[in-house]
C-alpha beads as a LAMMPS data file, in Angstrom:
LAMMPS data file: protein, C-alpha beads

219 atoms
218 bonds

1 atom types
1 bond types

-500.0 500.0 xlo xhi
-500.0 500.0 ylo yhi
-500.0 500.0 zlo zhi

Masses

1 110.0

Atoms # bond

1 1 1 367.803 -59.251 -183.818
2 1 1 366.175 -62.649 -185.248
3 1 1 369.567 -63.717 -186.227
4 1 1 371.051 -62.811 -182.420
5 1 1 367.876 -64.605 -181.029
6 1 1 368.357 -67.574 -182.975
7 1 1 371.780 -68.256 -182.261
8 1 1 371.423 -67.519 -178.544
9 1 1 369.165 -70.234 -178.405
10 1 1 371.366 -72.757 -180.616
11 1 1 374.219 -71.587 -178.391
12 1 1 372.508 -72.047 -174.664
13 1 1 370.999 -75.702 -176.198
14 1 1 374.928 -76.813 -177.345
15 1 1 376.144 -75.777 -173.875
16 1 1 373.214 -78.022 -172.072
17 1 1 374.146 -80.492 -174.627
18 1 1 378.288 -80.347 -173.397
19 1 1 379.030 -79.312 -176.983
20 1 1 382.421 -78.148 -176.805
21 1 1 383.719 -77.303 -180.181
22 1 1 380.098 -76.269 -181.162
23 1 1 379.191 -74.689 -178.186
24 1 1 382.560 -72.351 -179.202
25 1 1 381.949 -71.463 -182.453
26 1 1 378.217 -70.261 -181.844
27 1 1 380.132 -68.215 -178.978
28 1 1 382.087 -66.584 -180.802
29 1 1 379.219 -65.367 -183.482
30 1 1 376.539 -64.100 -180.969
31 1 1 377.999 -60.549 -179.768
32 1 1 378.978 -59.973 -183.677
33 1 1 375.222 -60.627 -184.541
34 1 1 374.033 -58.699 -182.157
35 1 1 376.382 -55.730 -182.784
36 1 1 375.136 -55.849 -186.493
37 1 1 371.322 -55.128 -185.310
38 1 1 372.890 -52.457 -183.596
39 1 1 374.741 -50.825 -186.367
40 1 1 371.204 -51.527 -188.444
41 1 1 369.251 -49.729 -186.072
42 1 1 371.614 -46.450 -185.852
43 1 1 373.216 -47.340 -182.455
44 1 1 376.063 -45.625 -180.771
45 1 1 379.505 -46.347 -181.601
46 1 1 380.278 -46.656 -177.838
47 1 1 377.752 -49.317 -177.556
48 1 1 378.993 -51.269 -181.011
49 1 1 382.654 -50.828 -178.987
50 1 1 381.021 -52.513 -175.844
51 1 1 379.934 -55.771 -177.877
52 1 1 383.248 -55.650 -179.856
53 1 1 385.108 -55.724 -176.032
54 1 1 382.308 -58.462 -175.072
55 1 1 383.120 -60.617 -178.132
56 1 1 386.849 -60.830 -177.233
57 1 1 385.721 -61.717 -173.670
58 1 1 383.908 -64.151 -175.212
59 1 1 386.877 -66.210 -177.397
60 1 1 389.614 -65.200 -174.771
61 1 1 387.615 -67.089 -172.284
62 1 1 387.011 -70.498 -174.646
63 1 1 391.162 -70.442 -174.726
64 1 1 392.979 -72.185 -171.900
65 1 1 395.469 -69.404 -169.984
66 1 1 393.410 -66.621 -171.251
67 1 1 391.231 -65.779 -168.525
68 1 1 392.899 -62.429 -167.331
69 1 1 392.696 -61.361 -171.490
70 1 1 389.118 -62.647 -170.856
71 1 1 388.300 -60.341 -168.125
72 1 1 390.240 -57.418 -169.470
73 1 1 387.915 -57.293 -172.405
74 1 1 384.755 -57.676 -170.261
75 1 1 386.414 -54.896 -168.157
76 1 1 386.692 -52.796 -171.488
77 1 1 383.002 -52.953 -171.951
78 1 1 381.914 -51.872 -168.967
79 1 1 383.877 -49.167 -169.223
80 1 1 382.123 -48.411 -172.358
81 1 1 378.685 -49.369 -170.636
82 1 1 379.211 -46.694 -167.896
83 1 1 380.521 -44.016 -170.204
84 1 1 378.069 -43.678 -172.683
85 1 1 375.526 -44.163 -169.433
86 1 1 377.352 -41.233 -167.809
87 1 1 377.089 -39.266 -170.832
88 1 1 373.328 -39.943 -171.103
89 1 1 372.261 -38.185 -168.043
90 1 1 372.570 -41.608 -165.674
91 1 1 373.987 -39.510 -162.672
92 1 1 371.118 -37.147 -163.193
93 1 1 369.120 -40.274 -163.184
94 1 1 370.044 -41.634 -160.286
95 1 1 369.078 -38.602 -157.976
96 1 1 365.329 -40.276 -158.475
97 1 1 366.645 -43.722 -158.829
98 1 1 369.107 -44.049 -155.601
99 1 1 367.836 -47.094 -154.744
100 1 1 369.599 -48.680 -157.440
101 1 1 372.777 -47.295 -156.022
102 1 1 372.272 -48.405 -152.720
103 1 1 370.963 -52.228 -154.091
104 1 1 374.042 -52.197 -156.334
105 1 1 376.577 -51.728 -153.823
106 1 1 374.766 -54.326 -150.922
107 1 1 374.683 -56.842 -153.781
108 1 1 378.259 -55.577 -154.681
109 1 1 379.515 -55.884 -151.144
110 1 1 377.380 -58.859 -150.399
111 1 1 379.143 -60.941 -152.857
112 1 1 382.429 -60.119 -152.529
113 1 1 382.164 -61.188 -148.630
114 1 1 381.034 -64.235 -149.692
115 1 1 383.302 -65.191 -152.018
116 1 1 386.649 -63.753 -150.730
117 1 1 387.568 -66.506 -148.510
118 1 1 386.951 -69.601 -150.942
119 1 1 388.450 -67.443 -154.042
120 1 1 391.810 -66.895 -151.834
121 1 1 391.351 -70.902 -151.248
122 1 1 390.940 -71.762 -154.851
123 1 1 392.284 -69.053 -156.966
124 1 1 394.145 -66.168 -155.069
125 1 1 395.859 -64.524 -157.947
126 1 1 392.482 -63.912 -159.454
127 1 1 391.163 -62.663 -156.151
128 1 1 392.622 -58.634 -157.058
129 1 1 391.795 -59.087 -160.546
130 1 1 387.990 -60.281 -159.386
131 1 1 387.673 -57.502 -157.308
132 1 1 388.659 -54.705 -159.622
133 1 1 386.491 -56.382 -162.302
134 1 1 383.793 -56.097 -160.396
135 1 1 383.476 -53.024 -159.105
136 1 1 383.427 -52.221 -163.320
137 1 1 380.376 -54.165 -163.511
138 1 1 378.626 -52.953 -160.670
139 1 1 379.124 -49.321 -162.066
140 1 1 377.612 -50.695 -164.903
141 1 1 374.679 -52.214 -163.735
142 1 1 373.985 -48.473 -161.203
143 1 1 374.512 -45.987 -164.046
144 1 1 372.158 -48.015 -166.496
145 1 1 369.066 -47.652 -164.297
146 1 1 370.467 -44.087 -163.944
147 1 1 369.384 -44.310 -167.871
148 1 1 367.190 -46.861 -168.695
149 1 1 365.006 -49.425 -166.542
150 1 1 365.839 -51.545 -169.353
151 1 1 369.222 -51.168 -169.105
152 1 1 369.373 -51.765 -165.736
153 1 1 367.911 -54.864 -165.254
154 1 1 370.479 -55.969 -168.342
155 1 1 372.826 -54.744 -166.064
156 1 1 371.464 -56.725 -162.942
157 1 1 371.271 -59.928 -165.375
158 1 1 375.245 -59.323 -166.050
159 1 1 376.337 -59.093 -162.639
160 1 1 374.050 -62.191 -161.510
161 1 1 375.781 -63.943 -164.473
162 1 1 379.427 -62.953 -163.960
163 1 1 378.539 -63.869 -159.957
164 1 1 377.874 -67.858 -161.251
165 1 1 381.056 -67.535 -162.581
166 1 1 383.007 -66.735 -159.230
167 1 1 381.168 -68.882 -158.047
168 1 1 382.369 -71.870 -159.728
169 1 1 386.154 -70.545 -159.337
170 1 1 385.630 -69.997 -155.774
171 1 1 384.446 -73.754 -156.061
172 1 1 380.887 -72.643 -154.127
173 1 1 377.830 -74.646 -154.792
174 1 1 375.474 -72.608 -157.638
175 1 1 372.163 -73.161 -159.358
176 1 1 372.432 -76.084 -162.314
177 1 1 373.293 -76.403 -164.660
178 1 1 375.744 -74.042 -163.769
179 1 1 376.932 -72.852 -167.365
180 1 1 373.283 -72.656 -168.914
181 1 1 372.259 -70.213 -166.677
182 1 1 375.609 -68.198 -166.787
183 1 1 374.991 -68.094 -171.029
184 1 1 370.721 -67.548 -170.056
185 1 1 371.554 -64.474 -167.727
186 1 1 374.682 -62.996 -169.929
187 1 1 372.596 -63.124 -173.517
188 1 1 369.225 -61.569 -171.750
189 1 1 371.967 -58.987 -170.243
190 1 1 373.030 -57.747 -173.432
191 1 1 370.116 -58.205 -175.191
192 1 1 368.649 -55.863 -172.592
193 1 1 371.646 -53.725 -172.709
194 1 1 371.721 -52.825 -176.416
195 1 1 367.498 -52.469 -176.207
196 1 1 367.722 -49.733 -173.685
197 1 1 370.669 -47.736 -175.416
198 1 1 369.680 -48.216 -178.632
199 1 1 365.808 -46.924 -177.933
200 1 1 367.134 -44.024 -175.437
201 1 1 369.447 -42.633 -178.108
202 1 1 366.422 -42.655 -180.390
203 1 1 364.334 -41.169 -178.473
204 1 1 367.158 -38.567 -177.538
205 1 1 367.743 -37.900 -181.362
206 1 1 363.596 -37.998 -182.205
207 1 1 363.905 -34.891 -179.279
208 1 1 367.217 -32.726 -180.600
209 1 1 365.522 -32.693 -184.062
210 1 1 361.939 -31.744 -182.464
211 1 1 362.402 -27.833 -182.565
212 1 1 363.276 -27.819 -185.945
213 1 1 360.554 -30.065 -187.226
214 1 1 358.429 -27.613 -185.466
215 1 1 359.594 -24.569 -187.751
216 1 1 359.362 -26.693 -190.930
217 1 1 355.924 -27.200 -190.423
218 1 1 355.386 -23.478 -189.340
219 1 1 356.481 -22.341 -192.706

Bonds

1 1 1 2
2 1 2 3
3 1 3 4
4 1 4 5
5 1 5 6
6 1 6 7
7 1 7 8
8 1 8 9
9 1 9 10
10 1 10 11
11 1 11 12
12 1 12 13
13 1 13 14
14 1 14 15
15 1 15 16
16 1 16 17
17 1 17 18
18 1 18 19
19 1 19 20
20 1 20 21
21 1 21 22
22 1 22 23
23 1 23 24
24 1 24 25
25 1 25 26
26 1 26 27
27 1 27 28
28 1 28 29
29 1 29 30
30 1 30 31
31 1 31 32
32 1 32 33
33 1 33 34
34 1 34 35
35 1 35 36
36 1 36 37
37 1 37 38
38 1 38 39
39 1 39 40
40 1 40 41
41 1 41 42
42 1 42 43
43 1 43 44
44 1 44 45
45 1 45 46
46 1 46 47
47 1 47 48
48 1 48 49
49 1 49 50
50 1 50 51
51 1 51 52
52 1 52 53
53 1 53 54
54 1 54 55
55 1 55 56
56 1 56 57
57 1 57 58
58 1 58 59
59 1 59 60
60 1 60 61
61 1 61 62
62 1 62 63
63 1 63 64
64 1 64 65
65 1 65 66
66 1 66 67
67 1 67 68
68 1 68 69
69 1 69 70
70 1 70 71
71 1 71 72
72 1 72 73
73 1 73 74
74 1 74 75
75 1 75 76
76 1 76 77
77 1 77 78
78 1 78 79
79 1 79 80
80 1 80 81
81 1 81 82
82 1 82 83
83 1 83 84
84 1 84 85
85 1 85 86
86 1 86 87
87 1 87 88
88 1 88 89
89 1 89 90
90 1 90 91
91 1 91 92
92 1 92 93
93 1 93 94
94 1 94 95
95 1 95 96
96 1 96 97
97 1 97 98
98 1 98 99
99 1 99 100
100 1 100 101
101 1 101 102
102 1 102 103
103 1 103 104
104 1 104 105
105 1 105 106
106 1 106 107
107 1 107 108
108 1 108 109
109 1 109 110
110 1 110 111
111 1 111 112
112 1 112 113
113 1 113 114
114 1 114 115
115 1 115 116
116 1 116 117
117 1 117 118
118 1 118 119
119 1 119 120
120 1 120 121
121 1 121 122
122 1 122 123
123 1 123 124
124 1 124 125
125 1 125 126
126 1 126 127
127 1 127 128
128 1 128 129
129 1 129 130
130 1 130 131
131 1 131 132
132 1 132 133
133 1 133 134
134 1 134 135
135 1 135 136
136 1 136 137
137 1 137 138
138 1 138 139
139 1 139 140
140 1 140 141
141 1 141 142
142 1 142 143
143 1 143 144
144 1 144 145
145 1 145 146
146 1 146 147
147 1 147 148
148 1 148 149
149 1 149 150
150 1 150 151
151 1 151 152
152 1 152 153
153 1 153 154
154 1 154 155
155 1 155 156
156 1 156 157
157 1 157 158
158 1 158 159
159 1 159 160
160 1 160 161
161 1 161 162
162 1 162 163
163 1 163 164
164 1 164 165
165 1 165 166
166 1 166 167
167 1 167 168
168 1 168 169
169 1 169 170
170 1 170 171
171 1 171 172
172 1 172 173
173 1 173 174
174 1 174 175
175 1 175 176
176 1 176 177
177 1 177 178
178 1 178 179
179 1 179 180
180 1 180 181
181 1 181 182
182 1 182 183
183 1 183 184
184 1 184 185
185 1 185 186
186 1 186 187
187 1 187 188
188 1 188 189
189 1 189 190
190 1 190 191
191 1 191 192
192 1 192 193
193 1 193 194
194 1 194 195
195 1 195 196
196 1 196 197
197 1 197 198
198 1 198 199
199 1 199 200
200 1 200 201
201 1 201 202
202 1 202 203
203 1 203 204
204 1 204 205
205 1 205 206
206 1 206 207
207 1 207 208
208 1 208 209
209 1 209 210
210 1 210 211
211 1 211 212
212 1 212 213
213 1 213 214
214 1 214 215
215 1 215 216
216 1 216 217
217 1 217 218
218 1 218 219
């Protein structure tokens, strides 16, 4: 986690600091980092897969031409994110938590009205591609609070973050600097992420081996 930290905050200084070459390399080592703590701490494979899927979003999207590759590996996550989510009683969840379907979709629909027009303007091939994607990540961000509060506001951060990025392909004006915050929003996200799987499957695993604890100590 200290080694994740640290180079998250190397990483979001090179990128204030127009780095370039720097600003890429540190890229491409935070989702591995952070995928180690996980593996350290006992995570889930489907959440290791999710980083792994993250990381290749990551370097495909440093590569001119490889944005679609990019987005296709962000795309794989989430479909990670919202299995293991699904798996982990989020639809159960959600019964108590609706409001973060119904917040999900207006900021889902929300967005998309706003950007349509200028992304057919500036970029209408991606404008299909944008729209598929991001229906992925706004599954993600509902099934996590399904889960995990956690979660969910990782999931929140993630969708905020991948919205600065329309943004600046639809060529609409966004908070600066513009790539600081998308890096400051899509670290916490993950971060956040990985905290709230990683301490529900604990906790999931502390209660499947409660019973028999229980008869060890009665004999």
């Amino acid at each position: 986690m200290i080694l994740f930290v640290a180079l998250s905050v190397v990483h979001i200084a090179l990128v204030g600091l127009d780095a370039g070459l720097a600003a890429s390399i540190t890229k491409a080592l935070l989702m591995p980092a952070l995928a180690l703590w996980v593996v350290r701490q006992g995570g889930p494979r489907l959440l290791v897969a999710a980083l792994f899927f993250s990381w290749v979003g990551d370097v495909a999207l440093e590569i001119d031409g490889l944005f679609i590759l990019g987005m296709a590996g962000f795309g794989a996550a989430h479909v990670c994110f919202v299995t293991w989510f699904v798996r982990h009683g989020a639809l159960e969840g959600l019964r108590r938590r609706w409001w973060a379907v119904v917040a999900g979709f207006v900021a889902w629909a929300g967005t998309i009205a706003v950007l349509w027009g200028p992304l057919g303007e500036e970029a209408p091939e991606l404008q299909v591609p944008i729209l598929a994607y991001s229906l992925l990540l706004t599954a993600t961000a509902i099934t996590a609070f399904g889960v995990s509060i956690m979660a969910g506001i990782g999931g929140a951060l993630f969708l905020l973050s991948d919205t600065l990025i329309a943004m600046d392909i639809a060529d609409v004006a966004r908070p600066e600097p513009g790539d600081v915050w998308v890096m400051v929003t899509y670290l916490v996200a993950e971060l956040l992420l990985a905290l709230g799987i990683v301490r529900r499957n604990r906790s999931e695993a502390i209660h499947d081996t409660a019973p028999f604890s229980a008869v060890e100590k009665a004999r």
